[in-house]
N, C-alpha and C positions, 0 to 999 in steps of 0.2 A: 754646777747647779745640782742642787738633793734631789734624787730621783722619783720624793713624791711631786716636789715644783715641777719638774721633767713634764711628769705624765699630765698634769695640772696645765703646763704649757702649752703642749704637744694637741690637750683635746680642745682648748680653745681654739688656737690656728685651724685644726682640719675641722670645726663645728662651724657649719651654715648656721641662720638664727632657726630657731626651732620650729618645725613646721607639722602639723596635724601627722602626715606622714610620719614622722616620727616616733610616734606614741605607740605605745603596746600597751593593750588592757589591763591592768594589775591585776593582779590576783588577789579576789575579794572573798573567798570562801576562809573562814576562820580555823578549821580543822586544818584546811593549808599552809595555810598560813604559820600556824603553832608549828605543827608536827616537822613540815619543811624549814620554816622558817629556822628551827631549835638548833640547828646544823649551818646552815647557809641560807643564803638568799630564798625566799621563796620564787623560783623562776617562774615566769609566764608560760601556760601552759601553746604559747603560740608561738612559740619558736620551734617546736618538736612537731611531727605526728601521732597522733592520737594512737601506731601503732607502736610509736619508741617508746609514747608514755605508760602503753601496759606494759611492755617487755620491764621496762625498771621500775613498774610497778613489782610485779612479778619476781624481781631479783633483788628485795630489798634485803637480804639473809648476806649478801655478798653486794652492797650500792658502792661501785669505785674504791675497794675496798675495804670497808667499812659496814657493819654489822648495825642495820637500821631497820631492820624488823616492827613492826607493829600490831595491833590485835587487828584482826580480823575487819570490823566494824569499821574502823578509821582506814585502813586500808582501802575499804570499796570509797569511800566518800571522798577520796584522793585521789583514786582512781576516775572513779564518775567526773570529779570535775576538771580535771586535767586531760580528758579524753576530750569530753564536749569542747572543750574552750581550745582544742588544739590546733594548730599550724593550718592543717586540711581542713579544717570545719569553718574557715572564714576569718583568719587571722587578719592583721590590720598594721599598717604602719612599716616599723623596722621587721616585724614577725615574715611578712609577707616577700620581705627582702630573701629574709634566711630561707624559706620555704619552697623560691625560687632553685634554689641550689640540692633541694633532696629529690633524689632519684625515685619514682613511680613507683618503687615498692621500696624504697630505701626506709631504712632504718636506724639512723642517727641516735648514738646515747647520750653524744655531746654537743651542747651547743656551742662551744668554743674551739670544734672541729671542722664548722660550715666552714665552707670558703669566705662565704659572706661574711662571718667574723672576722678570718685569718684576714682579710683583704683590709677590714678597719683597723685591725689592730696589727699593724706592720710596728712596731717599737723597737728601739734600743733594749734590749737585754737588761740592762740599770733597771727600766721601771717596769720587769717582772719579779727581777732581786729586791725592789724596794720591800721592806716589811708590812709596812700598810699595804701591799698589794700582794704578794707572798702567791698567788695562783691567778689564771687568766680567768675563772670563773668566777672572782671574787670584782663583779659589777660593782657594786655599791664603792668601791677603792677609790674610782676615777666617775663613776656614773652615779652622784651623791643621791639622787632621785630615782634611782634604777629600780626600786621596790615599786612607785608610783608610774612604770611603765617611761618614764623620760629619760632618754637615752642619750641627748644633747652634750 
């Protein structure tokens, strides 16, 4: 089997039908959306802490390697709503899962480092090597609705 079928297969069998719990807020803010988006996914700002999201606010000169700098302006409006909408401030659904797992002053950069992640995404090797899927951050690969908060 092709290892985008694989993964296609794989999240059928371990997917209950979709339940409320499930849902993450999307991210509605436009400036987020553009700026984040232009790179990758715009992630939900409810899987992180409001204090990981200023730290990589903060370290956008050096974002996971990658020189993602922005003016000033779009910066705070990135910041402001990725903080408010964070993990600690009332997160909902699968957020509240990952959230469970960070340490009282913990400070997570990665969401695809929770346990809570690593725990769902147990996979064959194949469907991280797939090209469609090429990195475990890369949601939308296998979670076609992952922008829309559905994680199903």
């Amino acid at each position: 089997m092709r290892p985008g079928l694989l993964c296609a297969a794989l999240l059928l069998l371990a997917s209950p039908a979709l339940a409320d719990d499930e849902r993450v807020r999307p991210v509605t803010d436009p400036v987020v959306r553009k700026e984040c988006g232009a790179c990758h996914m715009a992630f939900q700002p409810a899987f992180l802490p409001a204090r990981s999201w200023d730290r990589l606010m903060a370290g956008l000169s050096d974002h996971f390697g990658e020189e993602a700098s922005l003016p000033a302006d779009k910066t705070e409006i990135i910041r402001a709503y990725l903080t408010a909408n964070a993990g600690d401030k009332g997160g909902q659904g699968e957020a509240r899962k990952f959230m469970r797992w960070v340490a009282p002053q913990g400070m997570p950069l990665r969401i695809t480092e929770n346990p809570a992640f690593l725990r769902k995404h147990r996979f064959p090797d194949a469907v991280w090597k797939d090209p469609k899927v090429v990195t475990r951050s890369n949601c939308p690969a296998c979670h076609g609705r992952a922008d829309q908060g559905l994680y199903e």
